[in-house]
N, C-alpha and C positions, 0 to 999 in steps of 0.2 A: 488473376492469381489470388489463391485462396493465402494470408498469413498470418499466422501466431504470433506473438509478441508476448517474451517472459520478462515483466518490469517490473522494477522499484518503481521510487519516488522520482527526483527531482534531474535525472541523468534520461532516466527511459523518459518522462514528459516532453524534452525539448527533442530527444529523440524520434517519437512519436508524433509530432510538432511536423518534422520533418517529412516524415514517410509517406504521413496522407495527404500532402502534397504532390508526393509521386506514384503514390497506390489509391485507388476509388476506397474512400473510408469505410463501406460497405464491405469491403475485401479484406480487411482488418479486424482482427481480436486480440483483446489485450490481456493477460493472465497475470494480475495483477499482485505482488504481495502482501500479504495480510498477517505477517511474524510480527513487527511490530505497530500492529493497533494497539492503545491501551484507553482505559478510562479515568478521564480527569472530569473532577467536580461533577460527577454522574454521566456525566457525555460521552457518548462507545466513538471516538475517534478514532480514524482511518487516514495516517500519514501521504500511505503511497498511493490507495486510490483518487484521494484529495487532490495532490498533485498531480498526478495522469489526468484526471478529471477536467483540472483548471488550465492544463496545459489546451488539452486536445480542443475545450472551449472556449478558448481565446481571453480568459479573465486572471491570465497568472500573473504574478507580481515578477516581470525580470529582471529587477536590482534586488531583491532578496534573493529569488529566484523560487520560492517558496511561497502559497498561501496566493491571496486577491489582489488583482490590484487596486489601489485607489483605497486599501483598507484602512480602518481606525483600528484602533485598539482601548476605547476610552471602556470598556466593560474591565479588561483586563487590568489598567490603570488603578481602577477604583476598588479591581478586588485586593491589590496588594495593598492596601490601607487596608482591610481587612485582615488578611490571610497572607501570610510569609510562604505559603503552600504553592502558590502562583508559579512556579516555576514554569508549567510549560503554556508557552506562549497562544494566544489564540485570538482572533482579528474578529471584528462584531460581525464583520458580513461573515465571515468562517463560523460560526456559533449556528448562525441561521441553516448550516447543512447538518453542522454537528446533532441539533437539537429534532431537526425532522429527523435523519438515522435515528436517535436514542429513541424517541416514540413508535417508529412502525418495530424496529427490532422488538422490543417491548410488547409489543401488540402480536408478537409474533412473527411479521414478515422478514425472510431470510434476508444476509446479505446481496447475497445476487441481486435479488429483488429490487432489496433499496436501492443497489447502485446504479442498474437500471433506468430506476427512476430521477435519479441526481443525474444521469447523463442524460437523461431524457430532456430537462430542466433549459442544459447548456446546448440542446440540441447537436449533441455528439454524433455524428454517424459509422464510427467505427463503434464494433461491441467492446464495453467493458464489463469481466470477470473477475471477480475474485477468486482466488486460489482453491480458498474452502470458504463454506459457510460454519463449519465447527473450529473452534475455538485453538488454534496453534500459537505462541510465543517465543520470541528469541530472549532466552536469559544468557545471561554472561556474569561468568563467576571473574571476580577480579581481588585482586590482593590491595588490601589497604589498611596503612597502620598498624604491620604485625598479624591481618588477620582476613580470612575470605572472606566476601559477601556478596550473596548471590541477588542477582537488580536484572528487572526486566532492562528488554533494551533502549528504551528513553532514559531511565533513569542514569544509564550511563551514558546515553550520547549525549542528551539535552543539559536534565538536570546535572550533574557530576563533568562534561563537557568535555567525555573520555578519553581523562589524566588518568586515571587506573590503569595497572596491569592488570592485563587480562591473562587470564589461568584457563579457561577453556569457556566453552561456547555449546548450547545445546539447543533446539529446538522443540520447545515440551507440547505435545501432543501431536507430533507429526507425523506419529506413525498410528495412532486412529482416527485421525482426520482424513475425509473421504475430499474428493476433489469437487467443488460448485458442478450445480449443473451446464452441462455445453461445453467442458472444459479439454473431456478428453474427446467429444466429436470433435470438436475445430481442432486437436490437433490430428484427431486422425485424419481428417480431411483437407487438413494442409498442405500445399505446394512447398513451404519454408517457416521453418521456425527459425526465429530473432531473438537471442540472449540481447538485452537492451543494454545501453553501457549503466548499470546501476551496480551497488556493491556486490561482489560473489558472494560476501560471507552473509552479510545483513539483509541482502535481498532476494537473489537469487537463488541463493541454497534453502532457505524458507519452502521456496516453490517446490524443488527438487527433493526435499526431505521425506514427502511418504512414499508410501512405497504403491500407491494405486498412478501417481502422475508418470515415474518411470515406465509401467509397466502399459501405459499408454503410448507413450514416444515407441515404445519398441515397435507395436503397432502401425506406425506412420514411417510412410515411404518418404518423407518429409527431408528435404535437404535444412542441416542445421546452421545455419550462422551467428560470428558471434560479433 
């Protein structure tokens, strides 16, 4: 059985965790979302591949439930003696994937590519996809003190620790953002696509937002569950 998997972060991992235990990981693809990557202290971070990543490769942290196990954070430590800016969190073995992505992207090589090559690392046998390789975000405009402000979506979940009212929700560039390569064969070639248990708004709807990934499902005989 050929399956699709449309995941987030830290819901779809343990989920995912699961599956290829009862499916040949090889029979597995994971369409992963990429609304909120953002860049801290130059580094192109990848929330939810991260964790799909670390989950499906056996090195996730199950009492955070987020990030490596066994990890430090003495880089992070040392930067808040520096920098008040440190808000979002990041573990020294976590750095080490952060700072390979930021170099080959740089160099050129697409997401797909790199992620590819980080599952390759953890010896993943299920494929992982990113959504897009071009550039999609989840903003969320919220009311605060009298007045809007529009914040990617870390800065309101992480940083801010989303106490804002939120006024609306958009996905900016997700309707010219084309879908990775492989994305919309495996799902046309799919037995069943899997909505993972991860957030609808923050994760899933990311995925669902252009207009080239629908118009691929319509395509596939694929029975959906959710």
């Amino acid at each position: 059985m050929s399956i699709v998997a449309l995941a987030g972060g830290i819901g779809a991992g343990k989920f995912l965790r699961g599956l290829v235990r009862n499916v040949p990981p090889s029979q597995v693809t994971v369409v992963v979302n990429t609304a909120d990557d953002i860049v801290v202290h130059g580094l192109h971070i990848c929330p939810d591949l991260d964790s799909v990543t670390y989950w499906l490769g056996g090195v996730m942290d199950r009492e955070r439930g987020w990030g490596r196990r066994d990890e430090t954070f003495r880089a992070m430590d040392e930067l808040r003696l520096l920098d008040d800016l440190a808000w979002f969190n990041l573990g020294d073995l976590d750095l080490a994937t952060h700072m390979f992505r930021t170099r080959l992207i740089g160099e050129g090589v697409p997401l797909s590519e790199v992620t590819t090559r980080i599952a390759g690392r953890f010896e993943i046998g299920a494929q992982i996809i990113p959504m897009t390789n071009d550039p999609v975000t989840t903003r969320i405009t919220v009311a605060s003190s009298g007045q809007e402000l529009d914040l990617h979506f870390q800065e309101y979940w992480v940083q801010r620790r989303a106490q804002d009212e939120v006024r609306a929700i958009r996905y900016e560039g997700a309707s010219q953002a084309r879908p990775a390569p492989a994305v919309l064969e495996s799902i046309n070639e799919a037995e069943a696509i899997i909505l993972c248990p991860s957030n609808p708004v923050a994760s899933i709807g990311p995925i669902l937002s252009g207009g080239a990934l629908p118009a691929g499902r319509a395509a596939s005989p694929a029975r959906v569950l959710g």
